[in-house]
N, C-alpha and C positions, 0 to 999 in steps of 0.2 A: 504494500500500500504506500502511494506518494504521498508525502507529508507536506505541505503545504504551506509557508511563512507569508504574512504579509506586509504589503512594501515597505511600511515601518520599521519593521523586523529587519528586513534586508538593509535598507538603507545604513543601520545602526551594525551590524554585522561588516557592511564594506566600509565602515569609517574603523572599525576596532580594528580590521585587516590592515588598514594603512596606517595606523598608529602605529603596530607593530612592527611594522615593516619597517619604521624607520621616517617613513614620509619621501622615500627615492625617488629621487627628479618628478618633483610634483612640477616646475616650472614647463618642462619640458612633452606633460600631457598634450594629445593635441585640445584646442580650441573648442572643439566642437565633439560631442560623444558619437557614437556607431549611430545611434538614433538622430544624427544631425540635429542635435538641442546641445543649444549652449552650457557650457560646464563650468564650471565654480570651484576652488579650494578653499574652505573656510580655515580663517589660520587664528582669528580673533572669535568665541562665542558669544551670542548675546548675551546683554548682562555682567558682563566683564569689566573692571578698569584698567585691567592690566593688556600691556601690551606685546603681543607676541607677533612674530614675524617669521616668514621664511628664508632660512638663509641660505643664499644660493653657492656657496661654497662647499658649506655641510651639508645640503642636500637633507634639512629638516627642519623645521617650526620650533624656533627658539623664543626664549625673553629678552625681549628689545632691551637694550641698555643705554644710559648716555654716561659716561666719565663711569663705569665700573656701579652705577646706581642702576635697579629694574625699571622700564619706566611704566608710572603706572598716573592713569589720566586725570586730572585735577579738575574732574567735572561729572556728569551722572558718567554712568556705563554705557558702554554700547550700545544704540537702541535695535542692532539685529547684529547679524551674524557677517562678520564683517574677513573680507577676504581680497582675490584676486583671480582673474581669467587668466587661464596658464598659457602658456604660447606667446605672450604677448610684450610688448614691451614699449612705454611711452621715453620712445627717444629725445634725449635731452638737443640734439641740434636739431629738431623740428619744435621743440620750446614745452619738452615734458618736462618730465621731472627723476626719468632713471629706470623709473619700477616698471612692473608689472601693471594692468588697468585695474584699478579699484574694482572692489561690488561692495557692496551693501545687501544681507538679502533679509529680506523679511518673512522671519520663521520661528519657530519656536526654536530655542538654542542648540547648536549641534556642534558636536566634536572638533575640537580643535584637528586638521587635518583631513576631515569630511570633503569628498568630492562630488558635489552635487549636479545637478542636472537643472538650470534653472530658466527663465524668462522674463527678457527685461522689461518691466515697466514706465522707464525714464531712463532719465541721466543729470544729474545734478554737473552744473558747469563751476568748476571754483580756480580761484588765483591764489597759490599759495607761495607767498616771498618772491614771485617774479614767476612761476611754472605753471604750468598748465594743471590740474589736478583734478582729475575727469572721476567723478564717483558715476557706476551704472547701480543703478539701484533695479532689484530685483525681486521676483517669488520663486519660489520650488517650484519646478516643473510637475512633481509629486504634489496631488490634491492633500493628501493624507497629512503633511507639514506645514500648510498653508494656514496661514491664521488670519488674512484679509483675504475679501472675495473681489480680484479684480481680472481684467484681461488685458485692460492695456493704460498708457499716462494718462486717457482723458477721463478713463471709468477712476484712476486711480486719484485725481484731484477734485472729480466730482462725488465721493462716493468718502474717503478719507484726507478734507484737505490738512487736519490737524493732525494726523500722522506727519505728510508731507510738511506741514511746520514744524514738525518736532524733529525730523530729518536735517530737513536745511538748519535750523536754531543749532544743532548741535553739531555740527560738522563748520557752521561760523565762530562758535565756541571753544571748543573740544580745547586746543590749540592756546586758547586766552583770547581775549578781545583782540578786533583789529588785526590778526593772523592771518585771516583768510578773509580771500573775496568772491565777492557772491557775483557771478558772471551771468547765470540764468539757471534755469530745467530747459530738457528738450524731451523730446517723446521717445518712445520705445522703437521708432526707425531710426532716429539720431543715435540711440543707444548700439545698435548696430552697424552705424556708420560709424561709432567711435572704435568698436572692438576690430572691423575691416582695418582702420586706419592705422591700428598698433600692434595688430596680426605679427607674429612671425611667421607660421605655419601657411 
């Protein structure tokens, strides 16, 4: 008899596999999964202050540091599951800022190292110290993890625009006043034209 898990279950099973594993060339995932749906590394969970990040050296999800101190965020937590599209990379001579393309997803909290499957519903535009600093704000492809009912930017400002302020407020904050700048939102085809445009893969 076949026993049967559901996609929670699995979902929670392929993050504890990749935690294990190390987190090996998460950077290096392609873009896009078998199912041609956008992919996600969650490397911060929501709810967190503290900051962790991937390092591409080590080839795993470490605690951010600055001068040998953890850095941990002098403001609420995370408000989702905050991470990066793998493959990618916002080139500093096209006026990024180095990394990988942000995400944001909004979900209930998941595994530091979680690879998800997701769909964008925006793109927060920001100026950070002179860079570009492109958040794709997101949901789980997976219904099961989703905790707002939306499909795309315009159901998602008509429907939760006090999410969408607690988004932006915190990501103009996070940092300290006056850090960052609020460039604009664009919709969830810009959000795709951002990830086309930092593609490695």
């Amino acid at each position: 008899m076949e026993i049967k898990f559901p996609n929670i279950f699995k979902l929670f099973l392929i993050a504890l596999i990749v935690s294990s594993c190390g987190n090996n060339d998460l950077d290096l995932l392609p873009t896009f999964s078998k199912n041609n749906v956008l992919q996600a590394i969650v490397e911060i969970p929501a709810g967190t202050n503290h900051k962790l990040e991937y390092n591409y050296n080590l080839k795993k999800i470490i605690v951010d540091s600055i001068e040998g101190k953890k850095r941990i965020i002098d403001f609420l937590p995370y408000p989702g599951n905050y991470g990066f599209i793998p493959s990618t990379k916002m080139d500093k001579q096209r006026g990024g800022d180095g990394d990988a393309l942000d995400v944001l997803i909004i979900s209930e909290s998941q595994v530091s190292g979680s690879i998800i499957e997701i769909i964008p519903i925006g793109v927060l535009l920001l100026n950070d110290s002179g860079e570009i600093d492109t958040k794709i704000i997101a949901i789980p492809f997976l219904e099961e993890i989703r905790i707002i009912k939306v499909r795309d930017f315009n159901e998602f400002s008509l429907k939760y625009p006090k999410v969408k302020q607690i988004i932006e407020d915190w990501f103009l904050n996070y940092k300290g006043k006056g850090r960052v700048e609020l460039l604009g939102w664009s919709d969830e085809n810009a959000a795709y034209l951002e990830v086309k445009k930092w593609q490695n893969n």
